[in-house]
C-alpha positions as CSV (number, residue, x, y, z in Angstrom):
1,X,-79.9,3.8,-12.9
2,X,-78.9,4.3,-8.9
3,X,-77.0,8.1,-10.4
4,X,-80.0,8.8,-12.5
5,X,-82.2,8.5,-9.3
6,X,-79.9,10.7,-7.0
7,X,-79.5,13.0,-9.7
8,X,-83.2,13.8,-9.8
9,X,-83.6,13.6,-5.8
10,X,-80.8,16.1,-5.4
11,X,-82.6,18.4,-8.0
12,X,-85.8,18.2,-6.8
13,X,-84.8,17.9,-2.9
14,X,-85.6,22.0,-2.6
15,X,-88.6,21.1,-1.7
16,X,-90.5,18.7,-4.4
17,X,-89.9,15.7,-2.8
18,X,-88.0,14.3,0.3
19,X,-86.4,10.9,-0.6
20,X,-86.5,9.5,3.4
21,X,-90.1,9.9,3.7
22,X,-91.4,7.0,1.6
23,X,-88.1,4.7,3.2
24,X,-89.6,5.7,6.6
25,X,-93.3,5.4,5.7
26,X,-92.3,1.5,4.6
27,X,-90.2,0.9,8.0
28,X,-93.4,1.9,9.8
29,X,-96.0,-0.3,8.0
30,X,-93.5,-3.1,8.4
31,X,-93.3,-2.1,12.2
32,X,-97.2,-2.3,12.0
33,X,-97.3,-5.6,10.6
34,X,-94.3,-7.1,12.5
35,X,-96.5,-8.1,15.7
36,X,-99.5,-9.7,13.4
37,X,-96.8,-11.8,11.7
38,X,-95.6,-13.0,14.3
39,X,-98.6,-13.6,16.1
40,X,-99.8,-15.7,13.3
41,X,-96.9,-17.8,11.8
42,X,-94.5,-18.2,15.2
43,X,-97.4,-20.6,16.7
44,X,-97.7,-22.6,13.8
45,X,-94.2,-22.8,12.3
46,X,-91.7,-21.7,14.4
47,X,-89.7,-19.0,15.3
48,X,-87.4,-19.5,12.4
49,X,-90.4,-19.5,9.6
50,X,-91.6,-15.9,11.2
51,X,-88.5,-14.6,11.2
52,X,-88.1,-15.4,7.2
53,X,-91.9,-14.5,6.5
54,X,-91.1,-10.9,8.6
55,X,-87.9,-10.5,6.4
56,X,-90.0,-11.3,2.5
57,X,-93.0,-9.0,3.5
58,X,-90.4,-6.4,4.3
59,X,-88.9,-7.2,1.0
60,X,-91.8,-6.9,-0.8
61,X,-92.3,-3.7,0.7
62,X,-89.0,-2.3,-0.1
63,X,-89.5,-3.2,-3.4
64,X,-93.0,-1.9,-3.5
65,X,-91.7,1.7,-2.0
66,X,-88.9,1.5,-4.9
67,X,-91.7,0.8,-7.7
68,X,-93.7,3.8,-6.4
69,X,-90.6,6.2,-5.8
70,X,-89.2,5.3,-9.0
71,X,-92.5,5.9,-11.1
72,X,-92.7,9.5,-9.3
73,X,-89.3,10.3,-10.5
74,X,-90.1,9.6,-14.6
75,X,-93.9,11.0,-13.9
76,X,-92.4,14.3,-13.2
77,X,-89.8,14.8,-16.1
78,X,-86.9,12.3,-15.2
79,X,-83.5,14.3,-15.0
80,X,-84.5,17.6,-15.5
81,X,-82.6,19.4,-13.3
82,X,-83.4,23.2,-12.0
């Protein structure tokens, strides 16, 4: 599946789509919420417990970004290639 997906991004990387941009768009919403996660958890749990709630909501947004890339790819054809 990982070749189908770099297969299509090299294809359409001529100026379709750029595959860093939703990556990067990800690290900066968890940058965003880094400070408010920490803010509210480290008082009550620890320093441990927001460290492993920081790590699953970037998790879930990695997995989120993959969803949404992945659906983009098979929206626009799959493996066509140009």
């Amino acid at each position: 599946m990982f070749r189908k997906l770099v297969a299509v991004n090299e294809a359409s990387a001529g100026g379709k789509r750029d595959v860093g941009t939703p990556m990067s768009m990800t690290l900066m919403v968890w940058l965003c919420c880094l400070p408010l996660v920490l803010l509210i958890v480290a008082p009550f749990f620890g320093w441990k417990a927001a460290g492993a709630v920081a790590l699953v909501v970037f998790g879930i947004l990695v997995v989120v970004c993959f969803g949404i890339c992945t659906t983009k790819v098979y929206k626009e054809g799959g493996e066509h290639h140009a």
